[in-house]
C-alpha atoms as a printed R data frame, in Angstrom:
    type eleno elety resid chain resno       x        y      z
1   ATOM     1    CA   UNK     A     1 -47.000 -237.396 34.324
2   ATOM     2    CA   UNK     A     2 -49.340 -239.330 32.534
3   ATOM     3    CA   UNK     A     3 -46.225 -241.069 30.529
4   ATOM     4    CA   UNK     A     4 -44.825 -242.192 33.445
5   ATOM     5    CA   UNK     A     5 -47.602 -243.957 34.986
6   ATOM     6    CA   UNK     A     6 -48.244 -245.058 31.141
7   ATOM     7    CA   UNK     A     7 -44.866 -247.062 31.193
8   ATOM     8    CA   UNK     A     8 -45.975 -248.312 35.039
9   ATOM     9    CA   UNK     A     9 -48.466 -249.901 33.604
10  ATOM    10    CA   UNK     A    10 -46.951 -251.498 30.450
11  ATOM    11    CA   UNK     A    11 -44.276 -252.988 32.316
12  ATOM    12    CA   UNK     A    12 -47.125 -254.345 34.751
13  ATOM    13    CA   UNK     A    13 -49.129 -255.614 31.991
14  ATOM    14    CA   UNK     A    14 -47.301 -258.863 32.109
15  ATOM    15    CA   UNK     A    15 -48.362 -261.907 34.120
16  ATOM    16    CA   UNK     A    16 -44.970 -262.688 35.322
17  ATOM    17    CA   UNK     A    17 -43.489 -258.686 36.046
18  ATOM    18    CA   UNK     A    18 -46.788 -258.196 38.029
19  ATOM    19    CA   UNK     A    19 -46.093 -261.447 40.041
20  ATOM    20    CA   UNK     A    20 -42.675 -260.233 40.759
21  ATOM    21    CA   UNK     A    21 -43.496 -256.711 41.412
22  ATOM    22    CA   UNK     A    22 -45.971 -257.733 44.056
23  ATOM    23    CA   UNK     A    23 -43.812 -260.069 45.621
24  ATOM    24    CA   UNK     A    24 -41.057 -257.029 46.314
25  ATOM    25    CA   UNK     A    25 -43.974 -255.110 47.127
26  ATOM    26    CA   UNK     A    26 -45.484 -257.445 49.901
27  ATOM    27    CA   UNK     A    27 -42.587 -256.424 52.228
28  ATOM    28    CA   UNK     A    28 -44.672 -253.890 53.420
29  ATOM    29    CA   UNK     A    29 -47.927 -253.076 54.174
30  ATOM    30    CA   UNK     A    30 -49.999 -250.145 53.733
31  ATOM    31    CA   UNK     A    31 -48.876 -247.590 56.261
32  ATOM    32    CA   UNK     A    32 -46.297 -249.233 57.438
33  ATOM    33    CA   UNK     A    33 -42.912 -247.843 57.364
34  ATOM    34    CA   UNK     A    34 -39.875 -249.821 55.683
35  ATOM    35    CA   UNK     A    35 -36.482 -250.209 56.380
36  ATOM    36    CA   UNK     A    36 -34.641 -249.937 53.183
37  ATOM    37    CA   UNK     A    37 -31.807 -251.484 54.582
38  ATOM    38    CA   UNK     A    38 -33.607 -255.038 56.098
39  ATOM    39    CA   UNK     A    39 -32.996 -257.981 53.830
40  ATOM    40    CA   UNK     A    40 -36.809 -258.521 54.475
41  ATOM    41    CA   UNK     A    41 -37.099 -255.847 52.044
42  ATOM    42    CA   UNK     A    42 -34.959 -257.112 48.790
43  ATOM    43    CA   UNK     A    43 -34.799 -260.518 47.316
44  ATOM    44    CA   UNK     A    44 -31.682 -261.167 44.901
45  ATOM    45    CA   UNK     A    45 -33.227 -262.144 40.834
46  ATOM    46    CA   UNK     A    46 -32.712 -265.868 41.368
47  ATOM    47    CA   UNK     A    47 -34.877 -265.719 44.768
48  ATOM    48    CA   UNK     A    48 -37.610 -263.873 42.625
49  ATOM    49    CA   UNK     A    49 -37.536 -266.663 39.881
50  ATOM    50    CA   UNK     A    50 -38.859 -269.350 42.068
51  ATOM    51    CA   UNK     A    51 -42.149 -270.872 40.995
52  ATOM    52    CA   UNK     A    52 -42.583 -268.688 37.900
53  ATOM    53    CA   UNK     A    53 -41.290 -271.772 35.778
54  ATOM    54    CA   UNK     A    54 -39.175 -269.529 33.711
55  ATOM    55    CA   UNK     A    55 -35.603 -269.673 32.607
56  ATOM    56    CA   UNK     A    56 -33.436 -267.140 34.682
57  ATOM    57    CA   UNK     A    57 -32.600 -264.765 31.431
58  ATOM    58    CA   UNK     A    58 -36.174 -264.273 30.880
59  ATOM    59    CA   UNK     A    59 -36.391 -262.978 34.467
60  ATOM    60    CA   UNK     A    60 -33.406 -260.977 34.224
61  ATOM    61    CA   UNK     A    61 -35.470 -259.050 31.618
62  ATOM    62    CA   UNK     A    62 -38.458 -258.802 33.561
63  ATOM    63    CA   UNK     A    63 -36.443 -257.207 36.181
64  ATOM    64    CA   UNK     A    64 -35.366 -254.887 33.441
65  ATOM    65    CA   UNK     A    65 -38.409 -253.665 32.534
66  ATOM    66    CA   UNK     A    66 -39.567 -253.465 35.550
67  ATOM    67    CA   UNK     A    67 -36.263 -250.767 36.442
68  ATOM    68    CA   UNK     A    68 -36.587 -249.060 33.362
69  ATOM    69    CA   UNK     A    69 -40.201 -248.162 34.403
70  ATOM    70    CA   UNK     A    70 -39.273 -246.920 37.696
71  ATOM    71    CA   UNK     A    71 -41.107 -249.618 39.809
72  ATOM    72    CA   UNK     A    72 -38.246 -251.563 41.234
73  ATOM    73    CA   UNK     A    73 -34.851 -250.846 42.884
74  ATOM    74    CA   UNK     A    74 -31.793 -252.898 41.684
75  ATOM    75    CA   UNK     A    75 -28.535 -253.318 43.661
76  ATOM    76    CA   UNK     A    76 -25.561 -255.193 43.203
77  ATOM    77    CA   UNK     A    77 -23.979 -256.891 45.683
78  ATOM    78    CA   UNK     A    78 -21.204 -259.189 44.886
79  ATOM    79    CA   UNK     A    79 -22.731 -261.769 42.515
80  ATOM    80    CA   UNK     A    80 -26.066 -260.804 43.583
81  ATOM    81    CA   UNK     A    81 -28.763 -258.782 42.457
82  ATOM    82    CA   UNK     A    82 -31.112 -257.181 45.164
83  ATOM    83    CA   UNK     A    83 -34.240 -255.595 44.018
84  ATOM    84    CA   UNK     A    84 -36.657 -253.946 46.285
85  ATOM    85    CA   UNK     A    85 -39.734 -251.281 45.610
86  ATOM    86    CA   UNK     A    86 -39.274 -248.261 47.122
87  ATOM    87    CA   UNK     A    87 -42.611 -247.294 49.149
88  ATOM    88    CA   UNK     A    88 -42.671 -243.942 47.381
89  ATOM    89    CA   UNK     A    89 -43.560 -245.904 44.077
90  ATOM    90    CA   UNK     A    90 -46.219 -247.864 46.131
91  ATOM    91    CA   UNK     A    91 -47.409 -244.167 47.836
92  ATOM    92    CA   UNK     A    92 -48.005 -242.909 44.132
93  ATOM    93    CA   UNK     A    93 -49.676 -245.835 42.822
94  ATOM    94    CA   UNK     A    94 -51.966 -245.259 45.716
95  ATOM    95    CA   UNK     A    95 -52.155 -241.690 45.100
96  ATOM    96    CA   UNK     A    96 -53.264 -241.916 41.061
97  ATOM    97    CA   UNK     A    97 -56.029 -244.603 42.270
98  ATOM    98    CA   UNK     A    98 -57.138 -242.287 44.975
99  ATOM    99    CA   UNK     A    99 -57.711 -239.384 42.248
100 ATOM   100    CA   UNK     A   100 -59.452 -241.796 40.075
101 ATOM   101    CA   UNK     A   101 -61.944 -243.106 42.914
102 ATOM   102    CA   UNK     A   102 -62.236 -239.252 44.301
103 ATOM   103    CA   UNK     A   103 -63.202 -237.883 40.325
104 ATOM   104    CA   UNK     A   104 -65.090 -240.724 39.989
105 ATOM   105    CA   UNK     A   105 -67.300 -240.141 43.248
106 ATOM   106    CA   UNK     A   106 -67.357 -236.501 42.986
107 ATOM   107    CA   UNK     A   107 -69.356 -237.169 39.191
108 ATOM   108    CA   UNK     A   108 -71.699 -239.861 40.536
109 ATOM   109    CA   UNK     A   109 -73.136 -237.060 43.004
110 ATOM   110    CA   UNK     A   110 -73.701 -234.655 39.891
């Protein structure tokens, strides 16, 4: 378990695959359920480029990594490719905090 949360956080080590990994992840809000299926919820590569001032290969890689680590979705559709987080990923980032903050509490009342 501890690998796979290990590669999480590689792939989130950069800048630019954390700004694009909380951009699909602002869909949604804690709690709230999403619709895998809205477009609110996926953004094709070129929409996820915008603003990040970098050529469209280098974010094609990012997008890679970010895959290969198991933090984004990737679809194609006709030209396009949709990426989206699935909330599980966002549940279980949540979840390995939580145990953190609860381990850490339960040793500060020692």
């Amino acid at each position: 378990m501890s690998r796979l949360y290990a590669g999480m956080f590689k792939a989130l080590s950069n800048p630019h695959r954390l700004k694009i990994f909380t951009r699909l992840a602002k869909c949604c809000g804690p709690g709230v359920a999403c619709d895998l299926h809205s477009e609110q919820m996926k953004e094709c590569v070129g929409q996820l480029g915008r603003n990040l001032g970098i050529a469209p290969s280098t974010i094609s890689h990012h997008i890679k990594e970010l895959h290969g680590a198991g933090l984004i979705q990737m679809e194609r559709r006709g030209k396009n490719i949709d990426c989206w987080v699935d909330p599980g990923v966002l549940k279980e980032l949540a979840c390995f905090f939580e145990e953190l903050s609860a381990g850490s509490e339960s040793k500060n009342r020692k």
